[in-house]
ZAMI-424837 format. One record per atom (N, C-alpha, C): z, x, y; residue number from 1; residue in three letters. Coordinates in steps of 0.001 Angstrom, whole numbers, plus 500000, padded with zeros to 6 digits. Layout:
% ZAMI-424837
{Z: Z; X: X; Y: Y; num: NUM; residuo: ala}
...
***
This chain:
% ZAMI-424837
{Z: 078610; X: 316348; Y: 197464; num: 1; residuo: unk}
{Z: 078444; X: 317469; Y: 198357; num: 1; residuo: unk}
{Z: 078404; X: 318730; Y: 197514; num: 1; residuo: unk}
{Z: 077467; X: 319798; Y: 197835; num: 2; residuo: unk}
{Z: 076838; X: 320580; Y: 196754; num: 2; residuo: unk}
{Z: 078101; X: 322210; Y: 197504; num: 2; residuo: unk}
{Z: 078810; X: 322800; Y: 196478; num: 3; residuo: unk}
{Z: 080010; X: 323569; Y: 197577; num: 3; residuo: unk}
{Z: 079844; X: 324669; Y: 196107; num: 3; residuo: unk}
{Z: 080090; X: 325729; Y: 196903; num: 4; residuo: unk}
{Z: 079548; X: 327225; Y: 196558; num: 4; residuo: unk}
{Z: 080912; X: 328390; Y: 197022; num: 4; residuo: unk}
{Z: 081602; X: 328562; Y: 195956; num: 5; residuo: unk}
{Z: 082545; X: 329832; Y: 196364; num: 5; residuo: unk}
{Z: 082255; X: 331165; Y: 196067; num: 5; residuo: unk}
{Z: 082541; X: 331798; Y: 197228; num: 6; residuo: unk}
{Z: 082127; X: 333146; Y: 197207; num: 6; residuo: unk}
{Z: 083728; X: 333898; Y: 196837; num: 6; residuo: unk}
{Z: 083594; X: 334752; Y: 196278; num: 7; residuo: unk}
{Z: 084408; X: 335950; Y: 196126; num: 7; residuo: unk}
{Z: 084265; X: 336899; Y: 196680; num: 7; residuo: unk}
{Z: 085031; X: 337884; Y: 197690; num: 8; residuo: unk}
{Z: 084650; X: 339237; Y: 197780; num: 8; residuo: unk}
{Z: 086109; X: 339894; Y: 197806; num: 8; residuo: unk}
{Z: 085561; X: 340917; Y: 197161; num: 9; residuo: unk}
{Z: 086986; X: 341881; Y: 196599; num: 9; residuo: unk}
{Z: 086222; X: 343088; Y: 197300; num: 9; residuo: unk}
{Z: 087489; X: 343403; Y: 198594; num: 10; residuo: unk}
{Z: 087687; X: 344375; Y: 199380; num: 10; residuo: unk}
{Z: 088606; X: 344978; Y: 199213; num: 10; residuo: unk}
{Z: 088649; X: 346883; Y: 199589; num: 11; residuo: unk}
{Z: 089859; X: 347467; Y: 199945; num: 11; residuo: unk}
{Z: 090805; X: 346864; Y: 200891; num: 11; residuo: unk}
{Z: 092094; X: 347295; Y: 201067; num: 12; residuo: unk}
{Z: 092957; X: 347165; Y: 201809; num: 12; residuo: unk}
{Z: 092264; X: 347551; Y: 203190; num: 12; residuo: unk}
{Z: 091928; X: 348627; Y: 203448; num: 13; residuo: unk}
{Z: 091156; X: 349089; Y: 204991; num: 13; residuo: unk}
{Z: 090369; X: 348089; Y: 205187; num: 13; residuo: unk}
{Z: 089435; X: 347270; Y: 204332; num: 14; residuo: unk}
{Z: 088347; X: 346511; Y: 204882; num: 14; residuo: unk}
{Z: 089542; X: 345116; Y: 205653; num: 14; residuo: unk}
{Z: 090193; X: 344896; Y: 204964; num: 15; residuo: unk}
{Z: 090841; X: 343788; Y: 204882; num: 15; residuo: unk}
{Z: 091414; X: 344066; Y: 206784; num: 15; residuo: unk}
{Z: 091867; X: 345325; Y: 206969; num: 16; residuo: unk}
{Z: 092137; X: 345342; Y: 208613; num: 16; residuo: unk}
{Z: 090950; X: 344329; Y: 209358; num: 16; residuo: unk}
{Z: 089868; X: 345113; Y: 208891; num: 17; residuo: unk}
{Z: 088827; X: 345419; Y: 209800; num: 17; residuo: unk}
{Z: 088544; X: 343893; Y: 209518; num: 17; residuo: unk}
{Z: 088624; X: 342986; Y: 208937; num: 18; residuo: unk}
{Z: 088160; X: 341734; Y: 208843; num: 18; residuo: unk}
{Z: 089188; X: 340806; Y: 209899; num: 18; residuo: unk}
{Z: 089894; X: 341415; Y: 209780; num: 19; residuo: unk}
{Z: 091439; X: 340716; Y: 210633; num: 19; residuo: unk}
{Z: 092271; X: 340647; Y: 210358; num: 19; residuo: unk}
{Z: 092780; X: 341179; Y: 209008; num: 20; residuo: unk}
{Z: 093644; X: 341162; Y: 208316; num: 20; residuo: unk}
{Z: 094902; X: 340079; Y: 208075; num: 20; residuo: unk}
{Z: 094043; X: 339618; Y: 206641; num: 21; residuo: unk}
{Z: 093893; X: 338752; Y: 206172; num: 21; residuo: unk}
{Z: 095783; X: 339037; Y: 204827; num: 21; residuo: unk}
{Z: 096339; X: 339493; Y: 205573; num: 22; residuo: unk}
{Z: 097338; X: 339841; Y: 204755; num: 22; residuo: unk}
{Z: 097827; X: 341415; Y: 204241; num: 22; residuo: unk}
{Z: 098812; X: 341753; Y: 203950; num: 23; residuo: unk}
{Z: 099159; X: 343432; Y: 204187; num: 23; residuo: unk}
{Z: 099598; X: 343227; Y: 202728; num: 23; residuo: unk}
{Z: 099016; X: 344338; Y: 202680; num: 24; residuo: unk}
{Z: 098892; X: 345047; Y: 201208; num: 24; residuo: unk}
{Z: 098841; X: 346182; Y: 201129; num: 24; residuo: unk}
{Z: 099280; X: 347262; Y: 200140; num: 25; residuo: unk}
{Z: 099387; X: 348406; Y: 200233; num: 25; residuo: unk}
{Z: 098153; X: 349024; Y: 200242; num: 25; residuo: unk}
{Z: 098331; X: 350164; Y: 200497; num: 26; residuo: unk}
{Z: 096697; X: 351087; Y: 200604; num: 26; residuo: unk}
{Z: 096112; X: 351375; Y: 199373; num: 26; residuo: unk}
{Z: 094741; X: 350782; Y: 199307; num: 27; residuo: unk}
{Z: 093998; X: 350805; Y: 198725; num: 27; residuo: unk}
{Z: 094008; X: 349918; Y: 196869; num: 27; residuo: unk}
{Z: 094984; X: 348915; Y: 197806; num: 28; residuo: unk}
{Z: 094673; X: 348068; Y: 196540; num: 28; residuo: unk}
{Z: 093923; X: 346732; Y: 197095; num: 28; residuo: unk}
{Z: 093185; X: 346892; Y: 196064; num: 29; residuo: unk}
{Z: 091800; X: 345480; Y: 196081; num: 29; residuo: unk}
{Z: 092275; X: 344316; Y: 196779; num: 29; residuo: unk}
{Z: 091809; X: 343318; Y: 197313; num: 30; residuo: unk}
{Z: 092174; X: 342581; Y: 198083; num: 30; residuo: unk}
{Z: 090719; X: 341390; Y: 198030; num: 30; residuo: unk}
{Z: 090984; X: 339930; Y: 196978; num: 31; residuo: unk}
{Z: 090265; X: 339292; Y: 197156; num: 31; residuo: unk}
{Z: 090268; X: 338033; Y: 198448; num: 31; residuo: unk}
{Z: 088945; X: 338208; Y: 198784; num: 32; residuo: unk}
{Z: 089187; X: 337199; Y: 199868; num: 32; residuo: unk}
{Z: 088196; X: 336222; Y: 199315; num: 32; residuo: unk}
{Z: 088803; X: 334815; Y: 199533; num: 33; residuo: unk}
{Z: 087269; X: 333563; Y: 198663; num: 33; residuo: unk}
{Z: 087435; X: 332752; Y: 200319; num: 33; residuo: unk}
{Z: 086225; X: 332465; Y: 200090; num: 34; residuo: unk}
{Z: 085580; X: 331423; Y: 201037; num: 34; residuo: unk}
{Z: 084674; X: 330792; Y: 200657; num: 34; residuo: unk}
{Z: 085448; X: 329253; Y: 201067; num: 35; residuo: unk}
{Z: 084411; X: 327995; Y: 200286; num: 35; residuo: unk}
{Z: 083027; X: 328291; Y: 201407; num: 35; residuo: unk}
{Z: 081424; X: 327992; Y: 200987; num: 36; residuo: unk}
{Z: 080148; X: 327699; Y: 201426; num: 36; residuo: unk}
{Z: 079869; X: 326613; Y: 201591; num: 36; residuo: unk}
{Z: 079889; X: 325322; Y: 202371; num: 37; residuo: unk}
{Z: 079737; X: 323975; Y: 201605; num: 37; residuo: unk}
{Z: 077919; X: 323858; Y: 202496; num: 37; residuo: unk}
{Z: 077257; X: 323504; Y: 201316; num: 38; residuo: unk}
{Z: 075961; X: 323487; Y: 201713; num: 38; residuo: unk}
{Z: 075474; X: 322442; Y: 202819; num: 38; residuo: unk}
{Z: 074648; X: 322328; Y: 203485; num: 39; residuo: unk}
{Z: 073805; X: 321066; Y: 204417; num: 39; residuo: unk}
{Z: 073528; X: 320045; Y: 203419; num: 39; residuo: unk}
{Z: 073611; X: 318876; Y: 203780; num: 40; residuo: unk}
{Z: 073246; X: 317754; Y: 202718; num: 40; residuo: unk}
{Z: 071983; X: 317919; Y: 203349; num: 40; residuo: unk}
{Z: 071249; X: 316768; Y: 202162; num: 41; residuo: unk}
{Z: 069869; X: 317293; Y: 201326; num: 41; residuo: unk}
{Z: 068823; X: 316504; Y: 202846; num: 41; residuo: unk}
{Z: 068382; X: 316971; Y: 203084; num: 42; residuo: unk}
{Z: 067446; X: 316771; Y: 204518; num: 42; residuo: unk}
{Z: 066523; X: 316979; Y: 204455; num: 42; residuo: unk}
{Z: 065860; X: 317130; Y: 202614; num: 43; residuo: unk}
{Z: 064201; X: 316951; Y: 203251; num: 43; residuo: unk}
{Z: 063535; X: 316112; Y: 203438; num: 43; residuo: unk}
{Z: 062188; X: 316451; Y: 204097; num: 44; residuo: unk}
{Z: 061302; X: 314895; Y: 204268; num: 44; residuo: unk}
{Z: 060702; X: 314285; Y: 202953; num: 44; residuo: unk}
{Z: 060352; X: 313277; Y: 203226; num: 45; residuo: unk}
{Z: 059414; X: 312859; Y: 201789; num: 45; residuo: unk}
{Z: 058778; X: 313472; Y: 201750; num: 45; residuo: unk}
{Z: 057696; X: 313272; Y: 199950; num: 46; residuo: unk}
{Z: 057115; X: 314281; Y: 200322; num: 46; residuo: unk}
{Z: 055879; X: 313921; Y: 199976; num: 46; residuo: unk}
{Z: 054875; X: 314468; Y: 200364; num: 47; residuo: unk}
{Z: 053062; X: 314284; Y: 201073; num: 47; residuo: unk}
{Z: 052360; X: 313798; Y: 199608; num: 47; residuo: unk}
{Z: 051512; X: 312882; Y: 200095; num: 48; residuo: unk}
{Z: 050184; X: 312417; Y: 198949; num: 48; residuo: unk}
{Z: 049808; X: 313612; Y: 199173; num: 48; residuo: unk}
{Z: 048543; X: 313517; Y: 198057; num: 49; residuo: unk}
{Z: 047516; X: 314791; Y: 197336; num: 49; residuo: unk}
{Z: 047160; X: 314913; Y: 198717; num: 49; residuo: unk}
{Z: 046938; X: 313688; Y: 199494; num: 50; residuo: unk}
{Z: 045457; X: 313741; Y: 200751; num: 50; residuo: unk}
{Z: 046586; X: 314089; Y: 201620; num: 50; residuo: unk}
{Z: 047259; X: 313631; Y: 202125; num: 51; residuo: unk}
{Z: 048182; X: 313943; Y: 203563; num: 51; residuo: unk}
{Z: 048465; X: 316011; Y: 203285; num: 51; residuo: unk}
{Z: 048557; X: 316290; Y: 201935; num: 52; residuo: unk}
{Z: 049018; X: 317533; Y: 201749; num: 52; residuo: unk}
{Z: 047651; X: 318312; Y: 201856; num: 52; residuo: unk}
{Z: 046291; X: 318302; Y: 201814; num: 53; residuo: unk}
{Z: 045099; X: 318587; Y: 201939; num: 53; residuo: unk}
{Z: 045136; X: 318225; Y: 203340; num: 53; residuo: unk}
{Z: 045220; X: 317592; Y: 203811; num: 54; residuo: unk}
{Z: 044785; X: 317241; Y: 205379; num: 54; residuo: unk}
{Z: 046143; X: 317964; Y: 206390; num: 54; residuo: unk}
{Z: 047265; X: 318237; Y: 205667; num: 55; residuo: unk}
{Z: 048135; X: 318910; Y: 206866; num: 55; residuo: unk}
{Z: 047382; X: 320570; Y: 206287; num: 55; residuo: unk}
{Z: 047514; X: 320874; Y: 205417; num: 56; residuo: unk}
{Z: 046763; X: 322580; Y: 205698; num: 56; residuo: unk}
{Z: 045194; X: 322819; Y: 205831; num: 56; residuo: unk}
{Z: 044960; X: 321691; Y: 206419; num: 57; residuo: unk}
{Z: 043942; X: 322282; Y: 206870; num: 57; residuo: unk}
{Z: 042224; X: 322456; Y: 206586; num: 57; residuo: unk}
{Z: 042497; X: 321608; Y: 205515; num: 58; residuo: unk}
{Z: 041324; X: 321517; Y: 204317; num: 58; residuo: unk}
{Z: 040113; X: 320547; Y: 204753; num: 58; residuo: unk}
{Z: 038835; X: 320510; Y: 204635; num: 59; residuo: unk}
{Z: 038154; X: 319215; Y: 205191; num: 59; residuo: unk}
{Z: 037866; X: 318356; Y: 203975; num: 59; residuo: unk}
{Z: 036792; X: 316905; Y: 204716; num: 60; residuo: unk}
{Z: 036992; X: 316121; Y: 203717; num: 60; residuo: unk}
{Z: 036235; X: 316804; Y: 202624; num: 60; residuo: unk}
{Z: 035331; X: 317014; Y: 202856; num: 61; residuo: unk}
{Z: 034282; X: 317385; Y: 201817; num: 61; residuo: unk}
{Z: 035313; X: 318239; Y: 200606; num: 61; residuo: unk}
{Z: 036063; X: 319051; Y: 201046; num: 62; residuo: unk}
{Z: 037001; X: 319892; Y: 199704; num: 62; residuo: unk}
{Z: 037991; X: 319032; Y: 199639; num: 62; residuo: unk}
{Z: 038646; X: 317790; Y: 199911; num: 63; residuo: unk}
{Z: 039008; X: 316808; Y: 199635; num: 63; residuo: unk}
{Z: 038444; X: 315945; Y: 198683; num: 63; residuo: unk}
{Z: 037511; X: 315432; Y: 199098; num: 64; residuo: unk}
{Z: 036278; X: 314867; Y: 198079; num: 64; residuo: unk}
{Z: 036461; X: 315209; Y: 196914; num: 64; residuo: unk}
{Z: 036075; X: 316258; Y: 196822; num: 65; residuo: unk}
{Z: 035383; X: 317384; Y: 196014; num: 65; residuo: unk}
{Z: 036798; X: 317839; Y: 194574; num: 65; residuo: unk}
{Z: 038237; X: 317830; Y: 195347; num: 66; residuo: unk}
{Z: 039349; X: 318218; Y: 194480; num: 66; residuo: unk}
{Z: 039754; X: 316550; Y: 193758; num: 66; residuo: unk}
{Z: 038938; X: 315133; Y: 194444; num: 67; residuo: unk}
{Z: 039266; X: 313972; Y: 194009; num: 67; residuo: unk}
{Z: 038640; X: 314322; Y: 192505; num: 67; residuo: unk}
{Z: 037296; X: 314209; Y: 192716; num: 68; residuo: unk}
{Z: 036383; X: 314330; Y: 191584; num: 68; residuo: unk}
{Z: 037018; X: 315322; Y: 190819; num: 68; residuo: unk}
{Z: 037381; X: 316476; Y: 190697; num: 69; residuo: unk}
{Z: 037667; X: 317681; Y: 189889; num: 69; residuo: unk}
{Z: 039218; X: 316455; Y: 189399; num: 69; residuo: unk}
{Z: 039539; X: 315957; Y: 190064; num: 70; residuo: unk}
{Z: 040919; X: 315623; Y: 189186; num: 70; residuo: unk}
{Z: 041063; X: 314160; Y: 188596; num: 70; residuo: unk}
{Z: 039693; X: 313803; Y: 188332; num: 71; residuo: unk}
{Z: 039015; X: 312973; Y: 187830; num: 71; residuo: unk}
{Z: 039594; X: 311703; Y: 188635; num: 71; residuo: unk}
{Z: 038804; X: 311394; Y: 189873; num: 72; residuo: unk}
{Z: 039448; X: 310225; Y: 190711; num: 72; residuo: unk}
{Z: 040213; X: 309330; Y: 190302; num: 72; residuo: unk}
{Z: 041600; X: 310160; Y: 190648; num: 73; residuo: unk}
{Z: 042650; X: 309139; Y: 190571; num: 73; residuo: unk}
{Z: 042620; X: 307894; Y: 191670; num: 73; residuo: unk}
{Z: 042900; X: 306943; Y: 190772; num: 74; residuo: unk}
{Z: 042691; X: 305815; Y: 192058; num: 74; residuo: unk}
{Z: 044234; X: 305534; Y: 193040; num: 74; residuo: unk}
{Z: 045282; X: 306651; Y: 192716; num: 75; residuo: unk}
{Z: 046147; X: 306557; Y: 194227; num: 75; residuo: unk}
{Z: 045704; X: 307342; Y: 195276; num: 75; residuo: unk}
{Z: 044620; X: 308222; Y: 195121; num: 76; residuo: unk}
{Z: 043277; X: 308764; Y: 196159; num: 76; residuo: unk}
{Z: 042855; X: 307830; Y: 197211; num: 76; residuo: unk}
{Z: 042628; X: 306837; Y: 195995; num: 77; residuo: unk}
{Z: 041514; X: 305839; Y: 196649; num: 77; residuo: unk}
{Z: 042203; X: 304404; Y: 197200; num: 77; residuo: unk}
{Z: 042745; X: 304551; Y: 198387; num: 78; residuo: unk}
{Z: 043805; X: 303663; Y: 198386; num: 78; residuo: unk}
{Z: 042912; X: 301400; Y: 198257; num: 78; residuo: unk}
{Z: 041538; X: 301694; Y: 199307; num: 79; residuo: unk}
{Z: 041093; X: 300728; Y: 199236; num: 79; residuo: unk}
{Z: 040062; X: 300055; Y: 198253; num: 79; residuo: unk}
{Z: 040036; X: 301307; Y: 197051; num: 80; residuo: unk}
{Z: 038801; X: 300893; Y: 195859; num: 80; residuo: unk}
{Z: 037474; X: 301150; Y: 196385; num: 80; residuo: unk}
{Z: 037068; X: 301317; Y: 197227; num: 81; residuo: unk}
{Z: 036169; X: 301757; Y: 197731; num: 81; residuo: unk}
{Z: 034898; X: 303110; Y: 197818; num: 81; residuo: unk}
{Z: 035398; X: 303988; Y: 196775; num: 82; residuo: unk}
{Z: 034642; X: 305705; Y: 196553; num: 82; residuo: unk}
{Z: 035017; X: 306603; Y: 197245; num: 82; residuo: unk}
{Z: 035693; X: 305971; Y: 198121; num: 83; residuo: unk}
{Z: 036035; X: 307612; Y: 199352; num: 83; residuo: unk}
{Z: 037115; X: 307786; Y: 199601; num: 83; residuo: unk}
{Z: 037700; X: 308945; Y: 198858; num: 84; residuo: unk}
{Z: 039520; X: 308936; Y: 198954; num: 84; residuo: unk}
{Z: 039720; X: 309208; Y: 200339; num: 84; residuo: unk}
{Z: 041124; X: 309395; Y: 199957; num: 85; residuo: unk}
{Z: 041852; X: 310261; Y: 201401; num: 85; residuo: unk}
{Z: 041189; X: 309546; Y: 202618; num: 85; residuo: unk}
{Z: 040771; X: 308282; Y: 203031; num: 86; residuo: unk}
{Z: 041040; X: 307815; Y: 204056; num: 86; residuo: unk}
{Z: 042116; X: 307535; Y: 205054; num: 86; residuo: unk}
{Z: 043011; X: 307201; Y: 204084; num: 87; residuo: unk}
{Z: 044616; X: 307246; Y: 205158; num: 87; residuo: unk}
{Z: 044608; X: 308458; Y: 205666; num: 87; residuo: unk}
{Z: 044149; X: 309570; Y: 205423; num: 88; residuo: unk}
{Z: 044328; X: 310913; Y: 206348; num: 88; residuo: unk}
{Z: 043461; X: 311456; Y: 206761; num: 88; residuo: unk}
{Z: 041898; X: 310972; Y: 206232; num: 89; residuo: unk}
{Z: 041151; X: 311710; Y: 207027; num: 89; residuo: unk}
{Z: 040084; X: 310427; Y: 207972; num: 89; residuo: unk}
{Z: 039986; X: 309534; Y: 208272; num: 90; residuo: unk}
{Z: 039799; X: 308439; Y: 208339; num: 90; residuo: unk}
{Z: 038538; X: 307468; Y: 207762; num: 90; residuo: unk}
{Z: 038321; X: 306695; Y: 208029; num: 91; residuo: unk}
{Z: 037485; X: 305732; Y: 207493; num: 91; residuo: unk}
{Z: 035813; X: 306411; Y: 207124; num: 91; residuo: unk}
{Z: 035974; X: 306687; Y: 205886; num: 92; residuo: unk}
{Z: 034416; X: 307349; Y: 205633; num: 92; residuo: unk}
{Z: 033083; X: 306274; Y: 205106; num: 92; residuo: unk}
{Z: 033528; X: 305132; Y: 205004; num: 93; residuo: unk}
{Z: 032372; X: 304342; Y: 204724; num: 93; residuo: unk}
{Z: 031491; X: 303551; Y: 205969; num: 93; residuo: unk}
***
């Protein structure tokens, strides 16, 4: 679990106004820490070249087109076949 402490060093007055968090004379510093404990890790997997071209928006043809420029990788091409990105854009042959 990923946990993050903060420090903040307040006057005595702030320290009222927070709720007061303990009495202390006027105007001496007053640290207050509070643990942050982060969200565990919740992202989704994450997108082929083609699923990530096909969720923003891109068509096949500049799909195509970024296969070739990245010298057709064949995890593009899932069925061997010449025409990537079928799993997302569908069956082009």
């Amino acid at each position: 679990m990923n946990r993050m402490v903060a420090a903040l060093l307040v006057s005595a007055g702030a320290v009222a106004a927070l709720g007061g968090c303990g009495t202390t004379t006027a105007g001496t510093p007053v640290t207050v820490v509070r643990e942050i404990v982060s969200p565990p890790n919740t992202r989704a997997p994450s997108l082929t070249s083609c699923q990530r071209l096909f969720a923003e928006g891109f068509s096949y043809t500049y799909a195509y087109n970024a296969w070739v420029n990245a010298g057709r990788p064949l995890s593009w091409d899932a069925d061997r076949d010449g025409y990537p990105c079928e799993q997302s854009y569908g069956n082009r042959n």
